[in-house]
C-alpha positions, 0 to 999 in steps of 0.5 A, a space after each residue: 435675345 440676338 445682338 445686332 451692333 451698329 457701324 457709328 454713324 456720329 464721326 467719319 470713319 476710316 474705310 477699313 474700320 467697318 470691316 474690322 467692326 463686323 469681322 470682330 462682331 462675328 469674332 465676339 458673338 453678336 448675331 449681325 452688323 447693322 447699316 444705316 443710309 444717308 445718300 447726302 448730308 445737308 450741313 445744318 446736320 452735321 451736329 448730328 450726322 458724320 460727313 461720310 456715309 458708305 454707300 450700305 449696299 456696296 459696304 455689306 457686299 464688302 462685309 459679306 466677303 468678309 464674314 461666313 455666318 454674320 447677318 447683314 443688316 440694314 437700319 434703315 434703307 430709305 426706300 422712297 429715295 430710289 428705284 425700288 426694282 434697283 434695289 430689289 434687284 440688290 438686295 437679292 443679289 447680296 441675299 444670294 452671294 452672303 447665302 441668305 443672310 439680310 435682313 431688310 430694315 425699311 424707313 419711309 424718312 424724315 429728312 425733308 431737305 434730303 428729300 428735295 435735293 434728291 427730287 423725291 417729293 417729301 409728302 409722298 414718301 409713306 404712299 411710295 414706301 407702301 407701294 415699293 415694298 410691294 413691288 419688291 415682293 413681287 419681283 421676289 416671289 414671282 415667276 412672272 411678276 406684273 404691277 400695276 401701281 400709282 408710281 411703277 407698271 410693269 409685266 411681261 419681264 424676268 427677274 432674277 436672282 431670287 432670294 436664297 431666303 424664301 419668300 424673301 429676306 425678313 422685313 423689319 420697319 423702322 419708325 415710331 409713328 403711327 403709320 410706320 407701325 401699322 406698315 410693319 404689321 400689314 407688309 413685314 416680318 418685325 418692327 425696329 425703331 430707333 431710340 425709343 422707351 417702354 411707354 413708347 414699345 409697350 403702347 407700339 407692340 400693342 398696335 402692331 399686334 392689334 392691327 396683325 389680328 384685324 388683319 388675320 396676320 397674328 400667326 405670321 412670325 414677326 420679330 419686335 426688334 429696337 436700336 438703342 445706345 449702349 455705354 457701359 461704365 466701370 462702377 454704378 453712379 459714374 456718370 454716362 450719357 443720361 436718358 433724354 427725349 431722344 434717346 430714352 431708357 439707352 443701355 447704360 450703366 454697369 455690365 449687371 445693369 445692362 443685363 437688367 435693363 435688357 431683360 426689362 426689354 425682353 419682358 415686353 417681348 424685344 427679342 432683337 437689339 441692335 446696340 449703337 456705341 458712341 465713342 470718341 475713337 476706334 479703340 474705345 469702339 472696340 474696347 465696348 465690343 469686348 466688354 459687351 461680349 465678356 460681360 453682357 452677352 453670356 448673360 442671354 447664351 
């Protein structure tokens, strides 16, 4: 089991104070620090979002300047919101400078009011992620790369740099429907959804791994990854933020009913979790990364 930790997303963040949490992730032991994309908030959000989100390439090129072995993760790029051979051409670039340390995570969307004050039309947003993950492929691996799709042609052109990792760095979907799932098992290397319980992991793995043998994919590695809340509390029976429908089975409780709760996770085959900590100022941040890192992590060394 490898932990990934979040950059909060729910309160407006100082610019130094996602670099400190990524210097300290590596410092403590967690695997990789995690972004996460929103180009604008509309306001009836505001409950739910903070105001102010790093633009995520330009954030983990910073932090890759900062860190030597941490893994840059992204959780998840909305990729219909932009050209895909711009952002391909990103994302190889920084799988370059940080010597082959991203992890690509891919989200078609859900934001409809973010989607039309971009222009993007909202019902086209699954058609066009399927086809820009294949456009990127493309202009990864080959030499010299041709298209010919319903939103991009191209041929007769260079691209480059390629990724340090080959055939391109992993690709990991985000989302529970049923077609996020299958895009994970037909065009990518893991599944990561967000917020999710066992019913809704159990019965998502069994998709995947149904559709990756249909597909004659069942050998290709693939990584069953989740991002869910972690708080942990001092003495069993204090209360924590508690299970419910958006956030079901989050990592709460006492170090020792982390660790179970974990484990419960890696029985179903989760080999990845990205923790997301919500807290109330920087400090109670880090203070959990600390206790995350003495008391849950050895646990899984």
């Amino acid at each position: 089991m490898r932990f990934g930790i979040a950059i909060p997303i729910h309160r407006n963040l100082e610019p130094q104070v996602p670099l400190d949490i990524a210097t300290k992730a590596e410092e403590l032991g967690f695997d990789s620090v995690w972004v996460s994309d929103h180009i604008v908030v509309p306001t009836n959000y505001l409950d739910r979002f903070s105001e102010v989100f790093y633009d995520p390439f330009v954030l983990l090129s910073t932090i890759a300047a900062r860190t030597k072995n941490l893994k840059l993760g992204t959780s998840v790029i909305i990729l219909p919101y932009r050209n895909p051979i711009v952002v391909a051409k990103m994302i190889s670039t920084l799988d370059v400078l940080s010597n082959g340390r991203v992890i690509f995570g891919i989200g078609a969307g859900w934001m409809k009011e973010e989607f039309n004050i971009l222009g993007i039309p909202f019902t086209e947003r699954g058609k066009r992620t399927n086809e820009y993950i294949k456009i990127m492929k493309e202009l990864w691996e080959k030499d010299d790369p041709r298209f010919d799709g319903d939103f991009f042609k191209f041929s007769d052109i260079r691209f480059y740099p390629k990724p340090v990792q080959k055939p391109h760095p992993p690709i990991w979907i985000g989302g529970s429907s049923k077609s996020a799932m299958k895009r994970a098992a037909m065009l990518a290397e893991g599944w990561h959804p967000t917020w999710i319980g066992l019913k809704e992991i159990e019965k998502g793995i069994a998709y995947i791994e149904k559709i990756r043998k249909e597909a004659k994919r069942e050998s290709t590695p693939f990584v069953y990854s989740i991002r869910n809340r972690l708080n942990i509390l001092d003495k069993k029976g204090k209360q924590g933020f508690k299970e419910d429908i958006r956030h079901p089975f989050p990592l709460y409780g006492t170090p020792e009913e982390i660790v179970k709760r974990i484990n419960t996770l890696k029985e179903m085959g989760i080999s990845y979790i990205v923790v997301d900590i919500r807290t109330e100022n920087d400090k109670q941040m880090f203070d959990t990364m600390e206790k995350f890192s003495r008391s849950v992590l050895p646990a899984f060394l």
